[in-house]
Residue frames as a rotation matrix with the C-alpha (Angstrom) as fourth column:
UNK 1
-0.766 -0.514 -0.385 27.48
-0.603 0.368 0.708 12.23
-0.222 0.774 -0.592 -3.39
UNK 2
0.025 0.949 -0.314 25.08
-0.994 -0.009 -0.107 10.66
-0.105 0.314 0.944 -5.55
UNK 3
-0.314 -0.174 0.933 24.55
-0.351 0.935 0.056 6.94
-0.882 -0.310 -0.355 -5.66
UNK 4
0.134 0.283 -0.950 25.30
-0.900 -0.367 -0.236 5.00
-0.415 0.886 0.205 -8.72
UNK 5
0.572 0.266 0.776 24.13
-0.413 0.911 -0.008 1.46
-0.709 -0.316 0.631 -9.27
UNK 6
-0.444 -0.893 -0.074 26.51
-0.574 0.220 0.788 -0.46
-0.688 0.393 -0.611 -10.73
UNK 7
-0.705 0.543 0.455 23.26
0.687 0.683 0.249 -2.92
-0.175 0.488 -0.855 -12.24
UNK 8
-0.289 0.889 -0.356 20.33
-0.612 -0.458 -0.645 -1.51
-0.736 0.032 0.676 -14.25
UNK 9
-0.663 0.380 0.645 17.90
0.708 0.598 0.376 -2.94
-0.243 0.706 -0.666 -16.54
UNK 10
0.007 0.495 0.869 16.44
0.936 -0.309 0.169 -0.29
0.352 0.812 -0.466 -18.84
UNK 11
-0.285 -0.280 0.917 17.96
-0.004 -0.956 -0.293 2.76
0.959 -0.087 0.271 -17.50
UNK 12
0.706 0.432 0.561 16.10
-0.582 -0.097 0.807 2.37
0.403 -0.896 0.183 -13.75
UNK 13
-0.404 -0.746 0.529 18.50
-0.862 0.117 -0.494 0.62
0.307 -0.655 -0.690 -11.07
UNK 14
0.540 0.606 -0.584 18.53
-0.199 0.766 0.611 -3.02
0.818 -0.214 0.535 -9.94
UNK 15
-0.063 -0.489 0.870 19.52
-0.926 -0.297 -0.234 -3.73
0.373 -0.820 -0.434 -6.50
UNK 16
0.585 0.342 -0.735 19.85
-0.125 0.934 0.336 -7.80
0.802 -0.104 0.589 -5.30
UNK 17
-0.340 -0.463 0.818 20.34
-0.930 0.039 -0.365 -9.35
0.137 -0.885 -0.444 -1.83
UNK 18
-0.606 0.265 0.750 19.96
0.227 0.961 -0.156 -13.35
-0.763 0.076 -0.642 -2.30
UNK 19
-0.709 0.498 0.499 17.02
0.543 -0.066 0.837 -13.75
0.450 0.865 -0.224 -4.44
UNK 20
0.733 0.541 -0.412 15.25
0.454 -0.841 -0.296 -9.87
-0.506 0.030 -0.862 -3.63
UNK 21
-0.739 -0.538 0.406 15.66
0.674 -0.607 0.421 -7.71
0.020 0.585 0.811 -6.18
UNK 22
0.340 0.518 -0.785 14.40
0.591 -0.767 -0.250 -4.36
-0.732 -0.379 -0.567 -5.69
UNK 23
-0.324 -0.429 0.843 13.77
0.924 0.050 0.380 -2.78
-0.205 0.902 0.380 -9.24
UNK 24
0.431 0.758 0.489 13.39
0.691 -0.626 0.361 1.08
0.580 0.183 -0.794 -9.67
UNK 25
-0.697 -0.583 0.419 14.43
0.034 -0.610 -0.792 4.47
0.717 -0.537 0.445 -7.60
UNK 26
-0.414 0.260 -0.872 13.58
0.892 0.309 -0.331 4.45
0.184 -0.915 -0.360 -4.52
UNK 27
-0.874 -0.029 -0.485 12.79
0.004 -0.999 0.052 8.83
-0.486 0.043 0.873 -5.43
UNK 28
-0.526 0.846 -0.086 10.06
-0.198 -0.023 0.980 7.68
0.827 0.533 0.180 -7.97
UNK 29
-0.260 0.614 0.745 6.77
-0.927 -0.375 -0.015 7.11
0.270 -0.695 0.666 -6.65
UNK 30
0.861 0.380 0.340 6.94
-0.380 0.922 -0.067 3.31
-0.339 -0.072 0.938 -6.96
UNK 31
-0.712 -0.660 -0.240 9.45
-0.694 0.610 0.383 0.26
-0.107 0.439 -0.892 -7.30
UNK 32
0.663 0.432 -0.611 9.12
-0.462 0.879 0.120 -3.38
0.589 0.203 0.782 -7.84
UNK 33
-0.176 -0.454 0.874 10.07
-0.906 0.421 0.036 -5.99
-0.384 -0.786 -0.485 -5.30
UNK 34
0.375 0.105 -0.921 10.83
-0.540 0.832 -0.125 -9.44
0.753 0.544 0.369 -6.72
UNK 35
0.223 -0.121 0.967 11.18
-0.775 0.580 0.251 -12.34
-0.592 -0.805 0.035 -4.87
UNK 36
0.017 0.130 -0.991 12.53
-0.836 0.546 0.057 -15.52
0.549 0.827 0.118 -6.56
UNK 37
0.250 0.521 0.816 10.79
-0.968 0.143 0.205 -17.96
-0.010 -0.842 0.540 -5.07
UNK 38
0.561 -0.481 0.674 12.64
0.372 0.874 0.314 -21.49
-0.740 0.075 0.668 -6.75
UNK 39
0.137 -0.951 -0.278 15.64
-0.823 -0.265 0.502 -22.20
-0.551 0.160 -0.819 -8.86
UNK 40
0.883 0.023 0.469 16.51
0.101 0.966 -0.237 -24.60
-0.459 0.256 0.851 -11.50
UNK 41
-0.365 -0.918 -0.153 19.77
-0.101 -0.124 0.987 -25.88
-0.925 0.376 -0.047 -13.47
UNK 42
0.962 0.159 0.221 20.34
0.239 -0.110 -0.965 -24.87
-0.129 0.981 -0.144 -16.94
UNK 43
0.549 -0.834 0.048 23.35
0.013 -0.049 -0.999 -25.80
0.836 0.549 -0.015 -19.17
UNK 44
-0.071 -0.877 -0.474 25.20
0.748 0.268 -0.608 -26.40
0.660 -0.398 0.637 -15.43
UNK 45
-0.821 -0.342 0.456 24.09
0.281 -0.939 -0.199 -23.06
0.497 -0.036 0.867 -14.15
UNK 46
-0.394 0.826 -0.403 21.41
0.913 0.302 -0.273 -22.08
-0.104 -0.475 -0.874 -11.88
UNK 47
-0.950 0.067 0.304 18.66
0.104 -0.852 0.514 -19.75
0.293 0.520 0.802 -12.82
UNK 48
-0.802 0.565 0.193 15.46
-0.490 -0.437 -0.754 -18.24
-0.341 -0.700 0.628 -11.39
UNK 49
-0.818 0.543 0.191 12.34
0.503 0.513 0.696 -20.30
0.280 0.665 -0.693 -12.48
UNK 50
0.301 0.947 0.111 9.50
0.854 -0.319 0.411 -18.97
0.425 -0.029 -0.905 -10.36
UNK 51
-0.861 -0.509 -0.021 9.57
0.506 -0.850 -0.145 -15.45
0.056 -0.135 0.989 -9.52
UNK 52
0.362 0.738 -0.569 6.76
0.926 -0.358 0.124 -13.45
-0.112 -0.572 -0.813 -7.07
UNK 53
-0.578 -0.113 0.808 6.41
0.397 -0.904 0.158 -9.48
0.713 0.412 0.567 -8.59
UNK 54
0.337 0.674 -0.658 4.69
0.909 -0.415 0.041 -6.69
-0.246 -0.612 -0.752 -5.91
UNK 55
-0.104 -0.482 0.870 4.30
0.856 -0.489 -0.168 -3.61
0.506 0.728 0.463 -6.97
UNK 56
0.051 0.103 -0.993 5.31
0.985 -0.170 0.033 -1.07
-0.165 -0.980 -0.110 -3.74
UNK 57
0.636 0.232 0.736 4.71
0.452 -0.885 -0.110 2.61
0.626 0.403 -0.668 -3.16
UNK 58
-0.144 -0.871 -0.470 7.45
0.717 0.236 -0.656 4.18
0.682 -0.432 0.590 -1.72
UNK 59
0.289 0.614 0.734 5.37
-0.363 -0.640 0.678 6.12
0.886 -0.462 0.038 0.62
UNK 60
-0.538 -0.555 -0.635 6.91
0.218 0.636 -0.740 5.55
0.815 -0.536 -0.221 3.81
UNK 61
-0.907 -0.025 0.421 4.31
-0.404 -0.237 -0.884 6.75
0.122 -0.971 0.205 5.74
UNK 62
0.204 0.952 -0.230 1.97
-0.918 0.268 0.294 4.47
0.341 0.151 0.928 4.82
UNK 63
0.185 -0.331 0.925 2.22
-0.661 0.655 0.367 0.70
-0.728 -0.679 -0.098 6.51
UNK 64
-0.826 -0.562 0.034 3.64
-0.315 0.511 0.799 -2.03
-0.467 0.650 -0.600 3.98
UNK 65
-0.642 0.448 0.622 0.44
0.719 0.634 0.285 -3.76
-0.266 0.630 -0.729 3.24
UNK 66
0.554 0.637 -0.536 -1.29
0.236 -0.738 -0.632 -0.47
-0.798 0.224 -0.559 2.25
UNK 67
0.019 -0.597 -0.802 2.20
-0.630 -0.630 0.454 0.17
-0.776 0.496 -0.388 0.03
UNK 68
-0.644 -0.201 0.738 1.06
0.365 0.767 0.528 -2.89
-0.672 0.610 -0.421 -2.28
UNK 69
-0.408 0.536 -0.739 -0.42
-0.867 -0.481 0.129 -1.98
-0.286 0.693 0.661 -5.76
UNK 70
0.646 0.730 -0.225 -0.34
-0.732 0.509 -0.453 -5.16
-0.216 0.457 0.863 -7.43
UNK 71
-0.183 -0.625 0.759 1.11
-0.538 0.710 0.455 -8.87
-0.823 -0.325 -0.466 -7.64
UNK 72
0.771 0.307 -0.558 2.02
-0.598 0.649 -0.470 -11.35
0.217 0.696 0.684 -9.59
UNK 73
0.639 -0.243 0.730 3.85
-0.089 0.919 0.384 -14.38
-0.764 -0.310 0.565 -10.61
UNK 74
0.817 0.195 -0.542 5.95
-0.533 -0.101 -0.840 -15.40
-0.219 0.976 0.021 -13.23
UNK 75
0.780 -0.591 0.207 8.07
0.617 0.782 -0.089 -18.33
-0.109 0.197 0.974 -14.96
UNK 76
0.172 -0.694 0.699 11.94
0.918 -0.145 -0.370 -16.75
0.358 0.705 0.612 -15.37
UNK 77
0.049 -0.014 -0.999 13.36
0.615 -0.787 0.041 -13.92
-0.787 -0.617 -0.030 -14.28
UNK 78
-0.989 -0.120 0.082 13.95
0.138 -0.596 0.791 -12.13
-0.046 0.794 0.606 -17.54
UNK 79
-0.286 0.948 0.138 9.75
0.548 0.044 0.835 -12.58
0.786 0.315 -0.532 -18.28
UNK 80
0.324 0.538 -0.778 9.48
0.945 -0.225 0.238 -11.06
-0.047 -0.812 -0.582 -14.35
UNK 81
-0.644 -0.459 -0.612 11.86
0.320 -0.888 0.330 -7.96
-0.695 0.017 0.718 -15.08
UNK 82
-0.878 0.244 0.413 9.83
0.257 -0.489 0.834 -7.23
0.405 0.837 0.367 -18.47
UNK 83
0.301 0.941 -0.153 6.21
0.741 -0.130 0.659 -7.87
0.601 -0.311 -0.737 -16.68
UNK 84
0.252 0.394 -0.884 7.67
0.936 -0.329 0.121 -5.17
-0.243 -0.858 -0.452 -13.84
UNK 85
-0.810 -0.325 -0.489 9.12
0.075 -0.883 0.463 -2.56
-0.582 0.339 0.739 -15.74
UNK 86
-0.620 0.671 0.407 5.48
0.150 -0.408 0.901 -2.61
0.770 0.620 0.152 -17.73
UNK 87
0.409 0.901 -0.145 3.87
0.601 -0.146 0.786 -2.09
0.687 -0.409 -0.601 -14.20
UNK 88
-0.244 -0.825 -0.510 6.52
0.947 -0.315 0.057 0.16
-0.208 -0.469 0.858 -13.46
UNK 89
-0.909 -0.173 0.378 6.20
0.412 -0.494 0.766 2.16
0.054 0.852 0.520 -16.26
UNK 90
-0.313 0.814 0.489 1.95
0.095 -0.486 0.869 2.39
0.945 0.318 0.075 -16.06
UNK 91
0.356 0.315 -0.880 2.17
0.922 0.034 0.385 3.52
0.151 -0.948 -0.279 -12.38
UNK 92
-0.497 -0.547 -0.674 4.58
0.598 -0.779 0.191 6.04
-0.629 -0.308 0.714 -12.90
UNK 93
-0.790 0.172 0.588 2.49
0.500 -0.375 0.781 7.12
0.355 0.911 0.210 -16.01
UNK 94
0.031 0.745 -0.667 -0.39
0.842 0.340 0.418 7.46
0.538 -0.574 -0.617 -13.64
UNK 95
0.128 0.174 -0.976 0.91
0.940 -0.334 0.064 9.85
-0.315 -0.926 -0.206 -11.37
């Protein structure tokens, strides 16, 4: 039986445990791994503020810090989902 995330953003699967979110199929050759690294309140409500992007090959036979393409940073999680699904997108375009 096939596994069917219950969260996506733009058709690919989001997966969250605390504040990792693992963004992509784990079948492609690459995901994104977010990390939200602080929190602030808005309107009563707490929402990601800073938010650490790494873009990982799912090559499992390679050792983690060989499976990094490329990092970043960014204010907001909405601004971090858009920046990784465009370095999602030109990695997978790549292969």
């Amino acid at each position: 039986m096939a596994f069917t995330p219950k969260l996506t953003y733009k058709g690919r699967p989001l997966v969250r445990c605390g504040n990792d979110i693992y963004y992509g199929s784990m079948t492609d050759p690459y995901i994104v791994y977010l990390q939200v690294l602080s929190n602030r309140q808005e309107n009563g409500v707490e929402v990601a503020d800073k938010v650490h992007l790494v873009l990982l090959s799912t090559d499992a036979s390679k050792p983690l810090p060989e499976r990094i393409v490329r990092q970043a940073n960014r204010v907001g999680l909405f601004n971090a989902l858009s920046f990784g699904d465009i370095m999602l997108q030109g990695a997978l375009q790549k292969k």
